[in-house]
Backbone bond lengths (Angstrom), bond angles and torsions (degrees), N, CA, C in turn:
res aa  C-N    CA-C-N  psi(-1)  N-CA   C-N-CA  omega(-1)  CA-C   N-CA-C  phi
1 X - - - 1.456 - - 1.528 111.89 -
2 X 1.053 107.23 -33.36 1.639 118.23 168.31 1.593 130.95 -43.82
3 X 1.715 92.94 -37.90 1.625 107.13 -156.40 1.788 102.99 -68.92
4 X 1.730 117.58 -17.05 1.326 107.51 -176.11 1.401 117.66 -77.66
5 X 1.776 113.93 -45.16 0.982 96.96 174.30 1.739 126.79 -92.58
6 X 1.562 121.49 30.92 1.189 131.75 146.06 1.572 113.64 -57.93
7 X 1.433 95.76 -69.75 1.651 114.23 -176.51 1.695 87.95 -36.05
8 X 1.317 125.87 -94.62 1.234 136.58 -155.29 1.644 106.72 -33.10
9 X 1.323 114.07 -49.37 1.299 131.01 162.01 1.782 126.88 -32.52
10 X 1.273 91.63 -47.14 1.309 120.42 173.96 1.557 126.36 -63.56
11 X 1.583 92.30 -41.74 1.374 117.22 177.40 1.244 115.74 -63.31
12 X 1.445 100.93 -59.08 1.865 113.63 176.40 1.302 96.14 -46.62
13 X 1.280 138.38 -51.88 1.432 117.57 -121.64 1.489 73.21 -117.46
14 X 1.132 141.54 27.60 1.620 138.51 168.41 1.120 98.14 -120.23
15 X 1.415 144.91 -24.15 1.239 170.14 -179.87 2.202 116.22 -64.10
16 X 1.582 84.71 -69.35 1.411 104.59 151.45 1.384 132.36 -44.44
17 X 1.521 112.69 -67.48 1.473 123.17 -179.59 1.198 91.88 -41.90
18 X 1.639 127.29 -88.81 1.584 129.11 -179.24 1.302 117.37 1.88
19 X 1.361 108.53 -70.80 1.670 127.11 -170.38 1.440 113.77 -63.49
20 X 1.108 122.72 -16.12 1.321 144.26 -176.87 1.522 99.87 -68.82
21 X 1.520 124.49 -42.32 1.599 124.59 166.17 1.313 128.72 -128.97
22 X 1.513 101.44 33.90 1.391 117.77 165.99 1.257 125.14 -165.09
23 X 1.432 120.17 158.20 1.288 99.25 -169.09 1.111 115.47 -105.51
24 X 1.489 117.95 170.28 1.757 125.10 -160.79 1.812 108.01 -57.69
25 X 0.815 119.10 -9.15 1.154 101.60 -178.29 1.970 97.04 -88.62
26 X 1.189 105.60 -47.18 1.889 86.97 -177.56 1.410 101.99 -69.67
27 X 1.081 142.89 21.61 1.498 123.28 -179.81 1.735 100.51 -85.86
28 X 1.416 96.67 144.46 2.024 107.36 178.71 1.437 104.90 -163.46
29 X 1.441 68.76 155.37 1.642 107.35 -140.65 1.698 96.91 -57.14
30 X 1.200 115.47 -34.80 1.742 124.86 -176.58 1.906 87.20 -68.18
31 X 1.196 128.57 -83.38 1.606 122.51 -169.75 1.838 113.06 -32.85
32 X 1.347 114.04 -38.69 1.304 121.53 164.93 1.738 109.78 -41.74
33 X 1.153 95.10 -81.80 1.490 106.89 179.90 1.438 127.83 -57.41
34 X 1.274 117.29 -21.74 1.134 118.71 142.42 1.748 138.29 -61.26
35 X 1.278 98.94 -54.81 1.733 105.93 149.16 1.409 118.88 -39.81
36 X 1.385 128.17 -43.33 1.386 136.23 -165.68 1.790 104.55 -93.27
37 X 1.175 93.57 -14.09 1.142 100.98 174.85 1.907 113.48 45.89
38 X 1.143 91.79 60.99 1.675 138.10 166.06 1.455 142.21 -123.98
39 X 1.170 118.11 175.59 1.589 119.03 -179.48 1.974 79.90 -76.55
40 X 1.592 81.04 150.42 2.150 79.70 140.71 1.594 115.44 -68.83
41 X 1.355 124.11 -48.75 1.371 115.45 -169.76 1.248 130.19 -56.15
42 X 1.635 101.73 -14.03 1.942 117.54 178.33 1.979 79.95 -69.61
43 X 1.259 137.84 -73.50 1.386 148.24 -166.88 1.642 90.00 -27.87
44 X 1.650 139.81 -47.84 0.934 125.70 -146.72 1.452 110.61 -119.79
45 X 1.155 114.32 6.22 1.776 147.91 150.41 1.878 99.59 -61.05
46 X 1.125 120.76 -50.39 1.432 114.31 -168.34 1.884 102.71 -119.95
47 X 1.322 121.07 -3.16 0.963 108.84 168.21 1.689 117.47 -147.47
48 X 1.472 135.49 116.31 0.831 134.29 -170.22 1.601 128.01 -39.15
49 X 1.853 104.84 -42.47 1.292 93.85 -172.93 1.514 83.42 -166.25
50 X 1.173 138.30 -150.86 1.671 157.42 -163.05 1.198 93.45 -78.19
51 X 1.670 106.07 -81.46 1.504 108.37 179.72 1.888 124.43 -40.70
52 X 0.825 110.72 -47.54 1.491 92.31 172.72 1.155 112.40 -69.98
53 X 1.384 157.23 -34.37 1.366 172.15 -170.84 1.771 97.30 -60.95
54 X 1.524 104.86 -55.29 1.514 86.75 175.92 1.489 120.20 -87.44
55 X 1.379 120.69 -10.19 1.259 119.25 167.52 1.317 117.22 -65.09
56 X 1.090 105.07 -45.10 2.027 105.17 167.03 1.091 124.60 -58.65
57 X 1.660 114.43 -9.92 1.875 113.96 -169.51 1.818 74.29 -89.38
58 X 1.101 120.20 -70.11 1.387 135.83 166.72 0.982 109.34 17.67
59 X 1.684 121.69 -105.43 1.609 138.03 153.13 1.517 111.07 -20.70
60 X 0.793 104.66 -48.07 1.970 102.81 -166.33 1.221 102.48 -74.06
61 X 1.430 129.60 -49.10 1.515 121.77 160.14 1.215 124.58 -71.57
62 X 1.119 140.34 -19.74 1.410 133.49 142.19 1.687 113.53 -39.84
63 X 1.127 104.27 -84.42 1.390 119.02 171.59 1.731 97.24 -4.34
64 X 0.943 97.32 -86.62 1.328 129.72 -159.04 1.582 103.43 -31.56
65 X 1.826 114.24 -68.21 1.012 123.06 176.65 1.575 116.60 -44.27
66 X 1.256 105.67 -48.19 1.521 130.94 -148.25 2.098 81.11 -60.45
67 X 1.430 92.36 -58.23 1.691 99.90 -159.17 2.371 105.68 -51.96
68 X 1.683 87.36 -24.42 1.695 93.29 -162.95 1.763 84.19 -82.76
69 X 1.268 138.94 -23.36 1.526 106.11 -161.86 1.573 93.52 -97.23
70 X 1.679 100.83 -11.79 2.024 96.79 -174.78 1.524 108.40 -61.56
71 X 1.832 103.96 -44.44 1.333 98.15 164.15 1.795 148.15 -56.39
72 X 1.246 96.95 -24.02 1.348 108.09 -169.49 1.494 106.83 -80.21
73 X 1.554 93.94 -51.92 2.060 106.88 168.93 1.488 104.17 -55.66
74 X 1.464 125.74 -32.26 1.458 102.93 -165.16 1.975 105.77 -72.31
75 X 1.018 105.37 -3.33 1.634 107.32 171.13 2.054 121.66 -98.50
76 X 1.685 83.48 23.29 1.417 69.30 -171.22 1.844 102.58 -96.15
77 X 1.370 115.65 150.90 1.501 127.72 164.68 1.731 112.04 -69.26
78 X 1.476 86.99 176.37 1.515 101.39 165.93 1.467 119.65 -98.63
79 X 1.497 105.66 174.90 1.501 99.05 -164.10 1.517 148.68 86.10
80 X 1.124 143.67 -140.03 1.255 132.32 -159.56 1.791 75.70 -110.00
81 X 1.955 117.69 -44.59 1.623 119.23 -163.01 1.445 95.92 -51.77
82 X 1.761 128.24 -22.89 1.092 124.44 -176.17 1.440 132.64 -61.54
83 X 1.305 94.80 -35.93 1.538 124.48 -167.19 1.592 100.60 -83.09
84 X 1.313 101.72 -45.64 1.653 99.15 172.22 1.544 108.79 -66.34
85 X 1.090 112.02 -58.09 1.707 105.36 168.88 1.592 121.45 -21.01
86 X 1.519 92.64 -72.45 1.676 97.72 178.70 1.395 147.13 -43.70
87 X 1.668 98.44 -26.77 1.184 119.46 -157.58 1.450 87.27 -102.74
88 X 1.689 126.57 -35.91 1.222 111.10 -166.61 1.506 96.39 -87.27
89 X 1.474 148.18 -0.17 0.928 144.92 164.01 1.327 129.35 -73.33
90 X 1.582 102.18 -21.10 1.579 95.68 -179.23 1.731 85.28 -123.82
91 X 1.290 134.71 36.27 1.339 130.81 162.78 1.460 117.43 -106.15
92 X 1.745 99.86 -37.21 1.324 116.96 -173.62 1.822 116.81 -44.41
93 X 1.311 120.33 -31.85 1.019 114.08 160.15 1.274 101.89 -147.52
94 X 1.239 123.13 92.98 1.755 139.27 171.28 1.464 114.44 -89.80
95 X 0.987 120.13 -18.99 1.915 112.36 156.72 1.343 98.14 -46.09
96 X 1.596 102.71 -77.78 1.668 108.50 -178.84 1.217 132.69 -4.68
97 X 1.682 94.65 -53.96 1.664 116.85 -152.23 1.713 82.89 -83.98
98 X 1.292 131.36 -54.61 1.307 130.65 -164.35 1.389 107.02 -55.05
99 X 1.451 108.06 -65.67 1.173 109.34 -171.88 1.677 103.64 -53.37
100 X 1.124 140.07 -52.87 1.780 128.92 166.47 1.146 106.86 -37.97
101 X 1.192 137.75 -25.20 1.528 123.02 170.60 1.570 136.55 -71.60
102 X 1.642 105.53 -30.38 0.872 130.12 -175.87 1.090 121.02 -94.23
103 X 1.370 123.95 -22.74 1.618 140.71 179.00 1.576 88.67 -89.02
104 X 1.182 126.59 -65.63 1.537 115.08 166.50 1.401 135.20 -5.04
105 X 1.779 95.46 -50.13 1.350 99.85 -154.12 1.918 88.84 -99.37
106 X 1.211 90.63 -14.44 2.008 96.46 174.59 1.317 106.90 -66.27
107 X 0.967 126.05 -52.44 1.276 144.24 -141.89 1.665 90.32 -78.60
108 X 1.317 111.26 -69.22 1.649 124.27 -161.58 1.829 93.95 -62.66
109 X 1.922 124.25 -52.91 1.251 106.66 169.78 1.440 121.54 -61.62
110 X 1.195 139.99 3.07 1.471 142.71 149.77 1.909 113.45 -66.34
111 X 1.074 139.53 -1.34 1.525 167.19 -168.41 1.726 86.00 -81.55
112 X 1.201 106.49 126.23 1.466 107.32 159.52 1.948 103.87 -81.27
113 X 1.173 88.89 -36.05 1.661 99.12 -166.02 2.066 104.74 -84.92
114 X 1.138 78.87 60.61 2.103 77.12 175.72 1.253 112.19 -60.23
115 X 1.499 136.13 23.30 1.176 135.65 161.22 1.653 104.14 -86.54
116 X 1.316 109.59 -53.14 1.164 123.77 -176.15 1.698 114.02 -63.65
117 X 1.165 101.39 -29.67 1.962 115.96 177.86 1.501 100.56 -54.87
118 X 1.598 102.47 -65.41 1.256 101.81 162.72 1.215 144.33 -3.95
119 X 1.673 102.71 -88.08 1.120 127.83 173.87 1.667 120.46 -44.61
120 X 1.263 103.97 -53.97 1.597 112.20 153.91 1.262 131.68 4.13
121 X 1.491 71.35 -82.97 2.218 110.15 -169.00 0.941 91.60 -65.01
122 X 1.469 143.03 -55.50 1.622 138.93 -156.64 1.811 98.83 -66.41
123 X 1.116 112.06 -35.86 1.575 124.51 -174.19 1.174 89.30 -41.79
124 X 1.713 100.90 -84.59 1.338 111.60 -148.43 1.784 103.63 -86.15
125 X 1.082 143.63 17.80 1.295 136.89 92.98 1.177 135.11 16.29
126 X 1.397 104.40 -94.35 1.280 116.95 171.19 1.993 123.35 -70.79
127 X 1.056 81.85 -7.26 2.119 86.05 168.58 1.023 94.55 -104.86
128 X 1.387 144.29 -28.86 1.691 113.57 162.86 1.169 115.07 -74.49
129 X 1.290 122.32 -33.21 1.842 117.90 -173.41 1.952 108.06 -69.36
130 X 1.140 110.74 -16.45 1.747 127.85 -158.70 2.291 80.34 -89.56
131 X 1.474 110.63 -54.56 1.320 122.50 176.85 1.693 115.16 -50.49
132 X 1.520 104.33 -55.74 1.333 98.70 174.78 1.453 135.18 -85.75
133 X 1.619 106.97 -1.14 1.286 138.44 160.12 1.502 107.37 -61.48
134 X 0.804 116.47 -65.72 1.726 124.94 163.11 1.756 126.09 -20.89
135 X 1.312 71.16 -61.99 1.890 92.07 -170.38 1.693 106.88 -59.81
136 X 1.868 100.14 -49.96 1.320 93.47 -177.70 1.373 127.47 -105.32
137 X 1.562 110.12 30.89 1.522 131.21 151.17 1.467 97.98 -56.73
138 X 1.572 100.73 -66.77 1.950 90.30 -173.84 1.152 122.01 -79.92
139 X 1.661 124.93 -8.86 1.589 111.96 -177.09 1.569 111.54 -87.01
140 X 1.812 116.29 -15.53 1.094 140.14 169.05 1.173 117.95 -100.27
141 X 1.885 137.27 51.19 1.476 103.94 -168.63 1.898 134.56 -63.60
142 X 1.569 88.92 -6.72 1.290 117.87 -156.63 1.608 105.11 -72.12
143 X 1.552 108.71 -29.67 1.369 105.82 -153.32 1.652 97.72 -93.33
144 X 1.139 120.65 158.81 1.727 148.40 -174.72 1.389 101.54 -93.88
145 X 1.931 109.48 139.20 1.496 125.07 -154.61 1.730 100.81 -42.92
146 X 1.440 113.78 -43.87 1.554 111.93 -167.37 1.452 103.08 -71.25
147 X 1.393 123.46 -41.62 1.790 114.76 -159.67 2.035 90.84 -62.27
148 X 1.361 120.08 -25.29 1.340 123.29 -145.27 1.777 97.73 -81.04
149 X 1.841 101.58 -48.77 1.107 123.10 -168.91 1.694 112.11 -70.65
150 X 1.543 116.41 -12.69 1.384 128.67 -164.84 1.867 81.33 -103.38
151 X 1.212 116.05 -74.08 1.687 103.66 -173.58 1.528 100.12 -58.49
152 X 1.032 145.47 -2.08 1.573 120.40 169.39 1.767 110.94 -81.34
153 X 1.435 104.07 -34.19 1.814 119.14 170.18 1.358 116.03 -49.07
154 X 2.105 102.11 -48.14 1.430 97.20 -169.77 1.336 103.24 -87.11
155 X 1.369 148.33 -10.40 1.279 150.09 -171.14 1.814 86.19 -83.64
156 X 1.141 137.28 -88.63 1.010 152.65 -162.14 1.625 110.12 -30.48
157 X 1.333 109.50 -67.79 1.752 124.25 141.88 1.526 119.21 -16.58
158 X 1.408 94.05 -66.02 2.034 98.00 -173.20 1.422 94.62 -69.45
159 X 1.251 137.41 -55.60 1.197 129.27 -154.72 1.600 118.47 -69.02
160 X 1.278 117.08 -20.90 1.252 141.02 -172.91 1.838 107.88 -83.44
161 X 1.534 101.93 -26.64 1.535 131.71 -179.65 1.721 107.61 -80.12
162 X 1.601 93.26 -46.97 1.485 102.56 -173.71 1.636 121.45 -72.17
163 X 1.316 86.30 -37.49 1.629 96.29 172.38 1.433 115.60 -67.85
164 X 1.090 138.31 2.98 1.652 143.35 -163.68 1.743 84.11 -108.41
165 X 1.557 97.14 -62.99 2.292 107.05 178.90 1.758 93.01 -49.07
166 X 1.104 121.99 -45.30 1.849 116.84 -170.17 1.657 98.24 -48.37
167 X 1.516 96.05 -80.67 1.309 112.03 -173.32 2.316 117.15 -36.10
168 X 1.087 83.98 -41.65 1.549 98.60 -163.62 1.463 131.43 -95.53
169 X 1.357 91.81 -25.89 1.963 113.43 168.80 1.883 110.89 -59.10
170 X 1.151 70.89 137.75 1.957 86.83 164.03 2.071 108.10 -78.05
171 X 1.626 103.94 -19.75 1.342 114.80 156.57 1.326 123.09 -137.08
172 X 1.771 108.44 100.34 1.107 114.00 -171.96 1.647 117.56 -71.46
173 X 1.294 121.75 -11.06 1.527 131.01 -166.46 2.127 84.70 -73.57
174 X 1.458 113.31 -53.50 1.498 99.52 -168.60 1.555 121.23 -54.71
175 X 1.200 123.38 6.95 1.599 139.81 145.18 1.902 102.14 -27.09
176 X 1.768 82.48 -85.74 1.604 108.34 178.49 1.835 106.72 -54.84
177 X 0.927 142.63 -24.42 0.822 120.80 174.91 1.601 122.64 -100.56
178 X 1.071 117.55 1.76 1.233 123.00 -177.07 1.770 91.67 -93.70
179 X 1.759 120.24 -47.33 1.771 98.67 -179.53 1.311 103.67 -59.44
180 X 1.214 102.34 -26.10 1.981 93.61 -171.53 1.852 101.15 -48.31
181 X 1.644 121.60 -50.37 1.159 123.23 -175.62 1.547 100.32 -45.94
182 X 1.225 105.93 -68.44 1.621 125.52 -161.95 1.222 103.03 -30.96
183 X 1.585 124.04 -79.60 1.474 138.87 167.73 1.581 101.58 -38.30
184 X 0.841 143.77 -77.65 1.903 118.17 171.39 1.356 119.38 -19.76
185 X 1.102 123.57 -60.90 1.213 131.40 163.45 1.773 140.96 -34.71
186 X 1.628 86.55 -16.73 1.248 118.64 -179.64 1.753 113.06 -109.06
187 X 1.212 123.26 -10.97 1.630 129.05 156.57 1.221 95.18 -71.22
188 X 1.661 94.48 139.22 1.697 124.26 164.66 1.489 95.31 -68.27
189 X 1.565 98.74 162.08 1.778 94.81 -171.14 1.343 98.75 -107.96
């Protein structure tokens, strides 16, 4: 009962490697299956066509991330120790985080169905904003559902901003130092 969602498993992560040095548009469906070291037709047993294939790398790396920063935030305190928490949690490896942003946004404009890309992004959207909602329930206990739900937008926003300055700067460290601003900005005075 196992062996299907191995295969599928298999797929993604044969799927991935690929994408790792090329971009979604040359990826095919025969190099997949070769990576996976499968028929193509096992590829079309669990996935209809391209588009679902990258929507599943999609989700699964979402997933994935989504579950590692829920963990890391779920240890964060209150207070300023909070703020240091946070920041070193989603700094600690911010290539990472960038590069997930950007492969994200590859991945979903590779979608024949950009309705559905859409739909996606708004998803997982809202499971990071629900994540960073979390964090600064306790680093903020003070603040009311909207002040909480407005800094989870602008954190979510900047960071999504910052990672483009990570990726793209001649100094990628002023990423980190600009949330450092941000999060100041976020102490009561």
């Amino acid at each position: 009962m196992k062996k299907p969602l191995l295969t599928k498993e298999q797929i993604i992560r044969a799927a991935e490697s690929l994408l790792a040095h090329r971009p979604v548009s040359l990826l095919r469906i025969r190099e997949v299956a070769k990576a996976a070291k499968i028929a193509p037709s096992t590829i079309y047993g669990h996935f209809t066509n391209k588009d679902e294939l990258l929507q599943a790398i999609w989700e699964w790396e979402q997933e994935r991330f989504n579950s590692e920063l829920d963990e890391a935030l779920r240890h964060t305190k209150n207070g300023i120790n909070g703020v240091v928490a946070l920041g070193y949690t989603i700094f600690a490896d911010f290539d990472r985080y960038a590069q997930n942003r950007v492969r994200g946004v590859e991945l979903l404009r590779g979608l024949k169905d950009q309705e559905r890309a859409r739909q996606l992004l708004a998803k997982n959207h809202t499971t990071q904003l629900n994540i960073l909602k979390e964090a600064l329930r306790k680093v903020y206990p003070a603040l009311d559902k909207h002040q909480t739900r407005l800094r989870a937008e602008l954190l979510l926003s900047t960071l999504n901003g910052l990672a483009l300055t990570h990726l793209h700067s001649p100094n990628p460290a002023m990423a980190e130092e600009l949330f450092g601003e941000l999060l100041s900005l976020f102490e009561p005075a």
